[in-house]
SEBA-34022 format. One line per 2 residues: number of its first residue (from 1); their letters; for each residue y, x, z of N, C-alpha, C, O, CB. Coordinates in nm, 2 decimals, padded with zeros to 4 digits. Each point is the difference from the previous one (the first is absolute). Glycine has a CB too. Example, Ala and Ser with C-alpha at 12.3 -4.5 7.8 and 13.67 -1.06 7.14 Angstrom:
1	as	-00.57,01.32,00.78,00.12,-00.09,00.00,00.12,00.09,00.00,00.00,00.10,00.07,-00.12,-00.29,00.05  00.23,00.15,-00.19,00.11,00.09,00.00,00.11,-00.08,00.08,00.11,00.05,00.01,-00.17,00.07,-00.23
//
This chain:
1	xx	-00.10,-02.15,-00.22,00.13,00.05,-00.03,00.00,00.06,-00.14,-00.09,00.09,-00.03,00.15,-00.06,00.28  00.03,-00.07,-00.34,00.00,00.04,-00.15,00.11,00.09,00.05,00.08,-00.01,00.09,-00.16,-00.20,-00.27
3	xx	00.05,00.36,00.05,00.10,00.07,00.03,00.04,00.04,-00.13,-00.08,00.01,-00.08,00.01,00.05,00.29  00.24,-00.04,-00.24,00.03,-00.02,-00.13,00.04,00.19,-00.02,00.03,00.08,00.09,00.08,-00.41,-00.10
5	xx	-00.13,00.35,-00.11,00.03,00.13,-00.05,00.10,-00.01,-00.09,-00.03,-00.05,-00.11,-00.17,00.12,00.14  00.37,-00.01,00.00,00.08,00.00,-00.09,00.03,00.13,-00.14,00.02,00.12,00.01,00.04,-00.26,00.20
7	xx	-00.06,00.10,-00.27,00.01,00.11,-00.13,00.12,-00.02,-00.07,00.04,-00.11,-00.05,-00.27,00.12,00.01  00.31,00.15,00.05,00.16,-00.03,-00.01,-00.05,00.05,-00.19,-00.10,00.05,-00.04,00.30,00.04,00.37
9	xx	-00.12,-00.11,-00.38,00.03,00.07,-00.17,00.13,00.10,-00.01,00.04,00.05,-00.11,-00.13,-00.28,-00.01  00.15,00.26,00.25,00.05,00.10,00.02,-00.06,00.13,00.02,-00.12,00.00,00.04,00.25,-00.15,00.02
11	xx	-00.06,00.27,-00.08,-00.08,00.13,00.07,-00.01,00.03,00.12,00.11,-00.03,00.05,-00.05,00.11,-00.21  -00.10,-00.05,00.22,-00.06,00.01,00.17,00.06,00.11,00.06,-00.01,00.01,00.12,-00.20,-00.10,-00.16
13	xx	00.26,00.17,-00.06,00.10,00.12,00.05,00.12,-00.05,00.02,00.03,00.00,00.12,-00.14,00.16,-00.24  00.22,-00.20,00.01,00.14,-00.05,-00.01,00.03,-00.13,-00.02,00.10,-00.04,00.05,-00.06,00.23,-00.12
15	xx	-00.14,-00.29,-00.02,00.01,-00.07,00.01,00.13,-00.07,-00.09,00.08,-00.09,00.04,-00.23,00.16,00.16  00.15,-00.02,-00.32,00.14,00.05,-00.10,-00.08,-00.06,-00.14,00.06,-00.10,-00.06,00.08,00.39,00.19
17	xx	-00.25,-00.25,-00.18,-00.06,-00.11,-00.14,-00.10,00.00,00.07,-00.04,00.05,00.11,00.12,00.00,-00.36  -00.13,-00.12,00.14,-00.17,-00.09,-00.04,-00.08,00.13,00.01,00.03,00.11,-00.05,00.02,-00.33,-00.17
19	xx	-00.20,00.15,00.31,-00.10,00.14,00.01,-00.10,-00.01,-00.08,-00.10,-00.07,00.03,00.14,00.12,00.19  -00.04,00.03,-00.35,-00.12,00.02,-00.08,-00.08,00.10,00.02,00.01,00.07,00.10,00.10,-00.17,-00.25
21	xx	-00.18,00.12,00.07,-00.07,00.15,-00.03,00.04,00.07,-00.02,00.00,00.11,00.06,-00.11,-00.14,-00.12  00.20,00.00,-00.05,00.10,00.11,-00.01,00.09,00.07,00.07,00.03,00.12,00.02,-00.06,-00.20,-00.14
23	xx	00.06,-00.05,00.14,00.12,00.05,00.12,-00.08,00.11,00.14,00.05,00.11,00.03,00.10,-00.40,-00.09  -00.24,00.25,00.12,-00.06,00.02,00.09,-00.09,00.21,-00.08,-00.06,00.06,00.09,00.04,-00.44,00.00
25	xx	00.03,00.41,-00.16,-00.11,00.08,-00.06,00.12,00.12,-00.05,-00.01,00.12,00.00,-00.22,-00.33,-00.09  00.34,00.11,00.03,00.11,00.15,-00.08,00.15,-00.07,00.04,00.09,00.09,-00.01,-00.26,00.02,-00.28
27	xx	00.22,-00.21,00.31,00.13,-00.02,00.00,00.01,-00.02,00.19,00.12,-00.04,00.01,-00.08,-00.07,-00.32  -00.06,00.11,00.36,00.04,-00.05,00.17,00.06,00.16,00.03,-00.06,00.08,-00.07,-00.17,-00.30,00.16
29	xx	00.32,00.25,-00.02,00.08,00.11,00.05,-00.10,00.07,00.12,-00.03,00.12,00.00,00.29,-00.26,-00.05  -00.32,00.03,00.14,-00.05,00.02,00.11,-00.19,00.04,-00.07,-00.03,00.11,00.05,00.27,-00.30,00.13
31	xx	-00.29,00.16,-00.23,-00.14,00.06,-00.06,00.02,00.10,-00.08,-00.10,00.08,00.00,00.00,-00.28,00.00  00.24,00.25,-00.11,-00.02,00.10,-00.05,00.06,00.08,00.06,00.04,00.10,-00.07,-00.09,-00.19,-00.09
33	xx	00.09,00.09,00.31,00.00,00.15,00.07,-00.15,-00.01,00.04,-00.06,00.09,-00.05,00.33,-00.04,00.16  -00.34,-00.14,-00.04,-00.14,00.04,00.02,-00.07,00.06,-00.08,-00.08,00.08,00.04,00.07,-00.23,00.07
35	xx	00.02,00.13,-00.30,-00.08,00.05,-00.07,00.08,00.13,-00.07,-00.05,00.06,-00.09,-00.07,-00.30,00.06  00.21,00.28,00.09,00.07,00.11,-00.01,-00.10,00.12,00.13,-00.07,00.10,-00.03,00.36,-00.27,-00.06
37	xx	-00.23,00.10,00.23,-00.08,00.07,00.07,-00.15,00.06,00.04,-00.04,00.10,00.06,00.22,-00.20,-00.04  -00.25,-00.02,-00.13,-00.15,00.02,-00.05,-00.02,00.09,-00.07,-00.09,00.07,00.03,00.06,-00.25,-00.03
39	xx	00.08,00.20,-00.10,-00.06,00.09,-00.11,00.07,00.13,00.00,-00.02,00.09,-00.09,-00.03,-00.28,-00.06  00.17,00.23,00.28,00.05,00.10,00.05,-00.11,00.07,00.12,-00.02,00.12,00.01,00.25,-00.24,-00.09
41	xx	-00.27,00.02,00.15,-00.11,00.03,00.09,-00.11,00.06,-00.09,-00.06,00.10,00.04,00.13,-00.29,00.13  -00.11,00.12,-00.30,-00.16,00.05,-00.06,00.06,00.12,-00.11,-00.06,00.06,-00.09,-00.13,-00.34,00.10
43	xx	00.33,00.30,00.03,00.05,00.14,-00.12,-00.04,-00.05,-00.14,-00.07,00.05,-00.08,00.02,00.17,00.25  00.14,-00.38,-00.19,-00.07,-00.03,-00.14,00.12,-00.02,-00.07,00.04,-00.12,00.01,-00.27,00.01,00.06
45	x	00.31,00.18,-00.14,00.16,-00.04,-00.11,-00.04,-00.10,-00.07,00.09,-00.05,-00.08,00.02,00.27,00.03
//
């Protein structure tokens, strides 16, 4: 049995643009509260 792996080029959060690095690292809504809540957690402005 072959099994296929799909790979969307949407974002995996909203699914609204194209998922780059960039997008994924500083522009996604949903990762820069995580990297908000990160560097609030290690007390880092």
């Amino acid at each position: 049995m072959k099994r296929e792996i799909t790979f969307y080029s949407r974002c995996f959060f909203y699914g609204k643009t194209v998922e780059t690095v960039d997008h994924l690292f500083i522009q996604c809504e949903v990762t820069g509260q995580l990297w908000i809540f990160f560097l609030r957690l290690k007390n880092i402005s």
